[in-house]
N, C-alpha and C positions, 0 to 999 in steps of 0.2 A: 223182777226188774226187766227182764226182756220182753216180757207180756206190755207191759207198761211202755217201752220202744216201741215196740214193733204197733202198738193201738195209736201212739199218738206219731207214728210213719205214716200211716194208716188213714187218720185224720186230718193231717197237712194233703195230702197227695187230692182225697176225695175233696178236699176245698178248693184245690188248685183244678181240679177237673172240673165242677161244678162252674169256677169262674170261670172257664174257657167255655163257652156257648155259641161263641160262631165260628165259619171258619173261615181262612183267611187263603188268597192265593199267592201272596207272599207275606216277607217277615215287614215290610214298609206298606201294606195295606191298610187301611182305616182298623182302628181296633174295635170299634162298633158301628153298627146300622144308625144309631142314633142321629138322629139333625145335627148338622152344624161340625160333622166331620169336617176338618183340614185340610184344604186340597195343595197340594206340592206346591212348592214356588215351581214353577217354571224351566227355571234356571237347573235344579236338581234331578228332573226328570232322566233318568237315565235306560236305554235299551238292554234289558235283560236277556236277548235272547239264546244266550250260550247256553245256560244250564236246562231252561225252558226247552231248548229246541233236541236237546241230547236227546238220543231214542235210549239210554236206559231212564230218563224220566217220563219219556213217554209210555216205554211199558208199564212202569212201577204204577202211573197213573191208570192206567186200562186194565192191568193188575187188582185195581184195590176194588174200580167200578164192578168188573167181573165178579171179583169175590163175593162184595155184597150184593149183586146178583141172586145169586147161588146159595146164598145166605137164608137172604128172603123166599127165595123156591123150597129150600128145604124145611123152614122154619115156619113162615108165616105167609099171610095174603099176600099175593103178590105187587097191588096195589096199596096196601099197605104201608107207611115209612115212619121213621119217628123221624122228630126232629133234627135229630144228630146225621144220621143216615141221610138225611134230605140234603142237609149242608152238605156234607161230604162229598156227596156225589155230586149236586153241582160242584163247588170246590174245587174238584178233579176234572170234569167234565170242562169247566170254563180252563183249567189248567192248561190242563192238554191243550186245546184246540185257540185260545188266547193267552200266548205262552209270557208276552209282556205286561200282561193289565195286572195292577194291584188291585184287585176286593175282596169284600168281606164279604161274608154271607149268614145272611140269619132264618131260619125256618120256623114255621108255626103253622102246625095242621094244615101242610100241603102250601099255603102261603110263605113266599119264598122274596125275601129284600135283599138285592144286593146295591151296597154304596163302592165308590173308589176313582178309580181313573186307568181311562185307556190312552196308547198311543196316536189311534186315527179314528176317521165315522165308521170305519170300515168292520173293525172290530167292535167297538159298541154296539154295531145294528144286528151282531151274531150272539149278543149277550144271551139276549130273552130267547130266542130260537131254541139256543142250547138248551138253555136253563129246562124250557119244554121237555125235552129228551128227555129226559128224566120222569120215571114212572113215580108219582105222588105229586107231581108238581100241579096244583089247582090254581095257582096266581102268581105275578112276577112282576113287585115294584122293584125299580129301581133309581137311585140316584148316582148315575155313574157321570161324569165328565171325561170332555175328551183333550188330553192335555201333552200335545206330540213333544218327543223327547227334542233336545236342542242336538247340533249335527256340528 
């Protein structure tokens, strides 16, 4: 009976992980790259910058890029990324450094989509830059809009 728990624990969780394939830089992000994402009314737009801007967010984030890192040095090419690893670290990367923007991000052999919405031009125009930074990154669609919070 517990063998029979613990496999079908087991197999809920690996489903739940499987459906999660991009990643997101917040919980109100587009939940896929797909066309015809949702963009905010407007009106709801709201400046997140408090928790975004906290330097224990900040470290956790430089934290995670570092690790996998370090990861990749020890493990494998360092050029190298899977998909998850490629989300991620942009994910982080745009985190960090665009502590307001909601997107999402989806990877595919070095080819990197991110959809959502930023607060000005200013931050949009540092998307793709970023996204560069990032050691695997071969390409960077994106469909972001720029949708300034209301004041």
């Amino acid at each position: 009976m517990n063998k029979l728990i613990t496999l079908s624990l087991g197999s809920i969780l690996l489903l739940t992980a499987v459906g999660c394939d991009v990643a997101r830089t917040s919980g109100d992000a587009p939940n896929s790259v797909e066309e015809g994402f949702v963009v905010e009314d407007k009106t709801k737009v709201k400046d997140t910058l408090g928790d975004a801007n906290s330097e224990i967010r900040q470290d956790q984030l430089n934290s995670d890029i570092r690790a996998r890192e370090q990861r990749n040095d020890l493990w494998g090419e360092q050029g190298e990324r899977t998909n998850s690893d490629l989300e991620s670290q942009v994910r982080a990367k745009l985190e960090a450094n665009i502590p307001r923007a909601k997107l999402t991000i989806d990877a595919d052999d070095g080819k990197v989509v991110i959809v959502g919405t930023v607060p000005d031009q200013r931050e949009y125009e540092t998307i793709e830059p970023l996204a560069f930074e990032i050691l695997g990154v071969k390409s960077v669609e994106m469909d972001v809009k720029v949708i300034p919070p209301n004041k």
